[in-house]
PyMOL commands that place a pseudoatom at each C-alpha (Angstrom):
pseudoatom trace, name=CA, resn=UNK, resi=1, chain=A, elem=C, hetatm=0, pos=[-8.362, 2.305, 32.608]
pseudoatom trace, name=CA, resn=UNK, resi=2, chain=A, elem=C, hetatm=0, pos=[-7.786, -0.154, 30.109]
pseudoatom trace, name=CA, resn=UNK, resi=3, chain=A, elem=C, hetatm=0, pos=[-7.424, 0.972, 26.217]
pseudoatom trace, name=CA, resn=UNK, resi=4, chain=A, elem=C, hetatm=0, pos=[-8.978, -1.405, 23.308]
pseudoatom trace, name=CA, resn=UNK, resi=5, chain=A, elem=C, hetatm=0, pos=[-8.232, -4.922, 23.343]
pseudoatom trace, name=CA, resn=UNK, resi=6, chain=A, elem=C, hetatm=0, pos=[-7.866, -7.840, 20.882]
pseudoatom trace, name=CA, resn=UNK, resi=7, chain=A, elem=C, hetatm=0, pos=[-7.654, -10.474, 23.191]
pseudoatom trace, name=CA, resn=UNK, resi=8, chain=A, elem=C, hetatm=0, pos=[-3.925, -11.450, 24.399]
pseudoatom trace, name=CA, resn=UNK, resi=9, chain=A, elem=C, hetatm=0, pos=[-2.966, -8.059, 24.622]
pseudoatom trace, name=CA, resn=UNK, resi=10, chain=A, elem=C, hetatm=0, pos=[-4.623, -4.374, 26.200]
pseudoatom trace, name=CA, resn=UNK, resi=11, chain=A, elem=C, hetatm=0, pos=[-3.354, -0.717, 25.569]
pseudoatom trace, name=CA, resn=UNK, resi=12, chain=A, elem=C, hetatm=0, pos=[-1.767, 1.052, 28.762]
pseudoatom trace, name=CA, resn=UNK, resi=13, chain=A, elem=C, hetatm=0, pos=[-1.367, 4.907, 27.448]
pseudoatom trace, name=CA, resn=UNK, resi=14, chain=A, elem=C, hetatm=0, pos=[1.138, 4.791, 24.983]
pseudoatom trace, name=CA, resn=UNK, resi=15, chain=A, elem=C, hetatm=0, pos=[2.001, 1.306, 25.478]
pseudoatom trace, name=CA, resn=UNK, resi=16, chain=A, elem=C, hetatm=0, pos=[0.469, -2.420, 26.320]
pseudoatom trace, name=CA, resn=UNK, resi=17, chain=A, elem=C, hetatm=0, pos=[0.612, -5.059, 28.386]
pseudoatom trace, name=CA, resn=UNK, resi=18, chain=A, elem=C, hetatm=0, pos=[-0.089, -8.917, 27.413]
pseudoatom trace, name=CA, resn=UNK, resi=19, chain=A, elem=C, hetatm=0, pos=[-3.362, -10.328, 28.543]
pseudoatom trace, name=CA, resn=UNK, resi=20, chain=A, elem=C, hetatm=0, pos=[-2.685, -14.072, 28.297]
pseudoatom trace, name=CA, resn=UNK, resi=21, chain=A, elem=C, hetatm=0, pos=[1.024, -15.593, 27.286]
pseudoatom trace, name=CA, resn=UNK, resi=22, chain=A, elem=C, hetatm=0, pos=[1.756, -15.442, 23.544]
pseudoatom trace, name=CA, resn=UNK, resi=23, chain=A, elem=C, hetatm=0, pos=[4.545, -18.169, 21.718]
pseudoatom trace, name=CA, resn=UNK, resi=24, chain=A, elem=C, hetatm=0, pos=[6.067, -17.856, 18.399]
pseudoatom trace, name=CA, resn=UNK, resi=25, chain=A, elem=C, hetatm=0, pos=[7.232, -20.394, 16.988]
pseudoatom trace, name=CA, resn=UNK, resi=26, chain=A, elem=C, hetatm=0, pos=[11.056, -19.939, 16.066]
pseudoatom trace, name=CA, resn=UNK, resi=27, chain=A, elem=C, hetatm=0, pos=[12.828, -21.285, 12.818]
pseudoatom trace, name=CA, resn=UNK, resi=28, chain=A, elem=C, hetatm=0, pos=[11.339, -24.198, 11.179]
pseudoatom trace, name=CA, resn=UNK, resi=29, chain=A, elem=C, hetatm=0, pos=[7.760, -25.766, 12.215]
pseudoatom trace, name=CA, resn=UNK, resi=30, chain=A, elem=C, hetatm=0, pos=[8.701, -28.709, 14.417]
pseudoatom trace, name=CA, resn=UNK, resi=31, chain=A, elem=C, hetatm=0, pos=[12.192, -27.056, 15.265]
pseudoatom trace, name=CA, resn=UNK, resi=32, chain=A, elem=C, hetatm=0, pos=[10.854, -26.992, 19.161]
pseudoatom trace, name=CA, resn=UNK, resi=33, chain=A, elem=C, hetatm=0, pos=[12.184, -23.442, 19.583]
pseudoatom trace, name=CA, resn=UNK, resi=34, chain=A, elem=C, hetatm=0, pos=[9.614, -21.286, 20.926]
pseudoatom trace, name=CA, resn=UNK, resi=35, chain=A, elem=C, hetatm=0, pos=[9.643, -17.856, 22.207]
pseudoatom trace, name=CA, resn=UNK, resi=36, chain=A, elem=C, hetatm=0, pos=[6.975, -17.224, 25.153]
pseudoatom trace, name=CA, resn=UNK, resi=37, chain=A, elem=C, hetatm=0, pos=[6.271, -14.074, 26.531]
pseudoatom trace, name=CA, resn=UNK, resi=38, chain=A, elem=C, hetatm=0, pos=[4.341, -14.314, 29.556]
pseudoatom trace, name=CA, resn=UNK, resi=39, chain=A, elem=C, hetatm=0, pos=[0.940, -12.762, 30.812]
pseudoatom trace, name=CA, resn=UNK, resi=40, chain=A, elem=C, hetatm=0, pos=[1.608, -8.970, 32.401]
pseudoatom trace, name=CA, resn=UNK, resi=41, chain=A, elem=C, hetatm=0, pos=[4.902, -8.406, 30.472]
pseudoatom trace, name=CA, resn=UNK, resi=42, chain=A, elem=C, hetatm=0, pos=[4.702, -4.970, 29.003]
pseudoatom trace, name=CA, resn=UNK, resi=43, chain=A, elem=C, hetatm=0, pos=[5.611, -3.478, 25.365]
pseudoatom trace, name=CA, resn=UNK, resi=44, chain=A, elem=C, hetatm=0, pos=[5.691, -1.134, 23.440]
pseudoatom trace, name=CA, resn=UNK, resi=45, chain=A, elem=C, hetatm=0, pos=[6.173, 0.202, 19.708]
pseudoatom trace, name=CA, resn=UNK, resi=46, chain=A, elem=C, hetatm=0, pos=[8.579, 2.623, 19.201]
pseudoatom trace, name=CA, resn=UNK, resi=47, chain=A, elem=C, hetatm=0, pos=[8.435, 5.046, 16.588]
pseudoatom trace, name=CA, resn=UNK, resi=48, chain=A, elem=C, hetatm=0, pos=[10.884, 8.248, 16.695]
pseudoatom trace, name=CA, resn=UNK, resi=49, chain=A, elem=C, hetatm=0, pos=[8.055, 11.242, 16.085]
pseudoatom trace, name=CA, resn=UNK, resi=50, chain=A, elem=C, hetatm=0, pos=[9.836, 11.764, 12.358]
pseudoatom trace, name=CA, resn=UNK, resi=51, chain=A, elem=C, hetatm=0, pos=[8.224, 8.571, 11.217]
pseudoatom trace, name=CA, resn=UNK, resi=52, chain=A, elem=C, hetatm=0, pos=[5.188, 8.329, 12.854]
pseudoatom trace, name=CA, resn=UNK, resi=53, chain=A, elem=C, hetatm=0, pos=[3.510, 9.729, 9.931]
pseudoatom trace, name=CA, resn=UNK, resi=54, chain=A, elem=C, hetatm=0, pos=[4.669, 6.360, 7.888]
pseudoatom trace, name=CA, resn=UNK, resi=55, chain=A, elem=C, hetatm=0, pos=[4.654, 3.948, 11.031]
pseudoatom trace, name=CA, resn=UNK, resi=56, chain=A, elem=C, hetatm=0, pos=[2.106, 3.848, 13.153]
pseudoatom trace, name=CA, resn=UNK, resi=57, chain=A, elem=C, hetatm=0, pos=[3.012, 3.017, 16.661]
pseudoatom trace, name=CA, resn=UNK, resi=58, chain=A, elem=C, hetatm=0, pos=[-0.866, 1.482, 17.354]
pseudoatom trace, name=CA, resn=UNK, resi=59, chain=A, elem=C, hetatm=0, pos=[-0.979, -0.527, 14.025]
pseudoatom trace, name=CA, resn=UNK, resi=60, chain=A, elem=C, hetatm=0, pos=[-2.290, -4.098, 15.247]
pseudoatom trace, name=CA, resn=UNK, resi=61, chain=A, elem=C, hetatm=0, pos=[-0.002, -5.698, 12.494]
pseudoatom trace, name=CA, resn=UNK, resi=62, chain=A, elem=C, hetatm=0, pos=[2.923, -4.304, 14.544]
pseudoatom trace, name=CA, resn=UNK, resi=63, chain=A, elem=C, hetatm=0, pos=[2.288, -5.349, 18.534]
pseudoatom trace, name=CA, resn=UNK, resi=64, chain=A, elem=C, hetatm=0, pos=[3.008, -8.835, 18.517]
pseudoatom trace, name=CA, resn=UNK, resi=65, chain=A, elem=C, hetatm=0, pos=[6.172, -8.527, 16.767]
pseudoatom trace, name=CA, resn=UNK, resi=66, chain=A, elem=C, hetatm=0, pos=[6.846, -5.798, 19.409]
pseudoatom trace, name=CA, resn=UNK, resi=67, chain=A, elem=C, hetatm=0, pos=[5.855, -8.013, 22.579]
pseudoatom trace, name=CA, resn=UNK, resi=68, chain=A, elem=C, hetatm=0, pos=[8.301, -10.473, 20.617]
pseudoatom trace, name=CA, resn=UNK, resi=69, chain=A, elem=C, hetatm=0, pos=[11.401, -8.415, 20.305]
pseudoatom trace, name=CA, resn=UNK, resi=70, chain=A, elem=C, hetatm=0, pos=[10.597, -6.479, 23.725]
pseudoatom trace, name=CA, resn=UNK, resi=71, chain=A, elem=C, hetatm=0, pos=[10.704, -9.467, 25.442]
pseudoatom trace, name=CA, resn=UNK, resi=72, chain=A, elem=C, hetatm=0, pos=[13.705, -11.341, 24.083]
pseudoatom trace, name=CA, resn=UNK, resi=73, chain=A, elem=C, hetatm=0, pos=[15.741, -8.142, 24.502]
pseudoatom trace, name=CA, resn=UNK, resi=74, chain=A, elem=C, hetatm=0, pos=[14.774, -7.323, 28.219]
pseudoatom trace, name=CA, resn=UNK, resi=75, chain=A, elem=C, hetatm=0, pos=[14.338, -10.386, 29.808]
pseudoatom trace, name=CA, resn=UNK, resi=76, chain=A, elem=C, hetatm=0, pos=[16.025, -12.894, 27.591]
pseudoatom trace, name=CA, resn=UNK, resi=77, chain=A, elem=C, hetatm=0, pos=[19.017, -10.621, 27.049]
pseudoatom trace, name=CA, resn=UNK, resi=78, chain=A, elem=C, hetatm=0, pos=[19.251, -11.211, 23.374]
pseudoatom trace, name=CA, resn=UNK, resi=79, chain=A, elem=C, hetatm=0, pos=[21.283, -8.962, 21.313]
pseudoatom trace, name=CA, resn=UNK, resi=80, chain=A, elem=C, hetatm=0, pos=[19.385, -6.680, 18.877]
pseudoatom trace, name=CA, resn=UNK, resi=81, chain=A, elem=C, hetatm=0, pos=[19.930, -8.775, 15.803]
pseudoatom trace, name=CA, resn=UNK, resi=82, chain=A, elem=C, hetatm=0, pos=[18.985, -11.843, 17.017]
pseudoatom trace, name=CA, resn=UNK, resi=83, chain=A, elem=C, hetatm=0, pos=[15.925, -10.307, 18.534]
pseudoatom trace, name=CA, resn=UNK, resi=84, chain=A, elem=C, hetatm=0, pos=[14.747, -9.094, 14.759]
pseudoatom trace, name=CA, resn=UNK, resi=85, chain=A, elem=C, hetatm=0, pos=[14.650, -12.389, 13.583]
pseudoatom trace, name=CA, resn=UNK, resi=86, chain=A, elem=C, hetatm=0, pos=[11.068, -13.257, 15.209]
pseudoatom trace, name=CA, resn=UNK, resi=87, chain=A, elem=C, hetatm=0, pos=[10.274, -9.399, 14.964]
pseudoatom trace, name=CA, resn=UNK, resi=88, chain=A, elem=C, hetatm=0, pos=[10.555, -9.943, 11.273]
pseudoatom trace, name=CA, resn=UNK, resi=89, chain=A, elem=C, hetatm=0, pos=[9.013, -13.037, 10.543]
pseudoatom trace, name=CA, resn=UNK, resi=90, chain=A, elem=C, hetatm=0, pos=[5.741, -12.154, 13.153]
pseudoatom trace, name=CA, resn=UNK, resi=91, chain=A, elem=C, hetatm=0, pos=[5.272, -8.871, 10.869]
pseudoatom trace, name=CA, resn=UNK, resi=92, chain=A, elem=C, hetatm=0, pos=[5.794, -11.213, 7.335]
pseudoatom trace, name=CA, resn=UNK, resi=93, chain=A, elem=C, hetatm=0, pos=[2.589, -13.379, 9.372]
pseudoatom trace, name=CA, resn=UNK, resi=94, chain=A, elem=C, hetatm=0, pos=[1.002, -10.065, 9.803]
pseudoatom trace, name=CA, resn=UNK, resi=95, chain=A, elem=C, hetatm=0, pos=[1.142, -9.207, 6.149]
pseudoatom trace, name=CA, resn=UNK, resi=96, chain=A, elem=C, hetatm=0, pos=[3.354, -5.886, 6.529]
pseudoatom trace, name=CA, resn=UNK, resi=97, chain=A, elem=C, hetatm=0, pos=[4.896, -5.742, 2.850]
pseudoatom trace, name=CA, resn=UNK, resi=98, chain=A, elem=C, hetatm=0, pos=[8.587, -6.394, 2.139]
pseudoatom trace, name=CA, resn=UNK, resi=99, chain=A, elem=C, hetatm=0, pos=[9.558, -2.771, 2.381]
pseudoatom trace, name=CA, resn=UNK, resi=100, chain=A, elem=C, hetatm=0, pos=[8.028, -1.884, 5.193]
pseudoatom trace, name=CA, resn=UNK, resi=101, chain=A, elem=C, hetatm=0, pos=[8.965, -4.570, 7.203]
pseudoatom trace, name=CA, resn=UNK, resi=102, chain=A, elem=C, hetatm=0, pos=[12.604, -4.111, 5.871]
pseudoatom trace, name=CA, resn=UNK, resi=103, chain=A, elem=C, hetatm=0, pos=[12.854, -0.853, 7.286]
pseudoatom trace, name=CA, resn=UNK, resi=104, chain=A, elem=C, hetatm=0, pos=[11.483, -1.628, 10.570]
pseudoatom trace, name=CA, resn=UNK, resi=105, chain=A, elem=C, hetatm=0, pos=[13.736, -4.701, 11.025]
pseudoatom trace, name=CA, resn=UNK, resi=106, chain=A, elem=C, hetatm=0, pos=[16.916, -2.436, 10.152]
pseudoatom trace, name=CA, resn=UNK, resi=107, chain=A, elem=C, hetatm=0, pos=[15.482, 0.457, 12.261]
pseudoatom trace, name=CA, resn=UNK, resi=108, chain=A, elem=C, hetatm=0, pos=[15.167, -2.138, 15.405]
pseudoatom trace, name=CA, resn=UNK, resi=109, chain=A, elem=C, hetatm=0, pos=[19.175, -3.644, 14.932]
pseudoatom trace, name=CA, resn=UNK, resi=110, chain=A, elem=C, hetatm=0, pos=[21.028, -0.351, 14.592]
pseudoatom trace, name=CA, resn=UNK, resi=111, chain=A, elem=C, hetatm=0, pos=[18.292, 1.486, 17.373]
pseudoatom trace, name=CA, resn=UNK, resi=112, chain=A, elem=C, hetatm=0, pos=[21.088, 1.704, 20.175]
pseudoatom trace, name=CA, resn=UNK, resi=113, chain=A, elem=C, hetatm=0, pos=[23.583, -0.146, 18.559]
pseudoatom trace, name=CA, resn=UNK, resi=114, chain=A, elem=C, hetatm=0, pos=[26.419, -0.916, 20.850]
for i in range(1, 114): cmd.bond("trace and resi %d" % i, "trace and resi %d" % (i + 1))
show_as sticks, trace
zoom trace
């Protein structure tokens, strides 16, 4: 059964799946890089338990710079850093403050660092 929904995306337990395709737009407006994650692809947020209490993993602000990073990693094959770049500036668009959004970016480049 479906969870809530805000359009291009729909809760699936303790993730969620896109609804519709999503683009970002990468770099500068007009640049013609875009980053498309198709309809069905499935993300998620992840939050070790320890900092759940600071990060929620079902915070709106949060998913599409999840879907984002989920998908360049695993299907683009883009290494973690690179992948943080769109993570970061779809959270700045969300309005996540400086901090916050500093700590997630870091957390998501050294999570399985190889």
């Amino acid at each position: 059964m479906p969870g809530p929904s805000n359009e291009w995306w729909v809760r699936r337990g303790r993730a969620y799946v896109t609804t519709e395709p999503v683009s970002w737009e990468i770099g500068r407006p007009g640049s013609g890089l875009k980053l498309r994650v198709p309809a069905g692809f499935r993300f998620d947020v992840s939050v070790p338990r320890w900092a759940r209490w600071v990060f929620d993993p079902h915070d709106p602000r949060y998913l599409l710079a999840a879907a984002l990073h989920d998908y360049a990693i695993h299907r683009l094959d883009w290494c973690r850093v690179s992948a943080a770049a769109p993570f970061s500036e779809a959270l700045r668009a969300a309005g996540v403050s400086r901090v916050r959004r500093l700590a997630m970016v870091l957390a998501v480049i050294i999570h399985k660092w190889s």
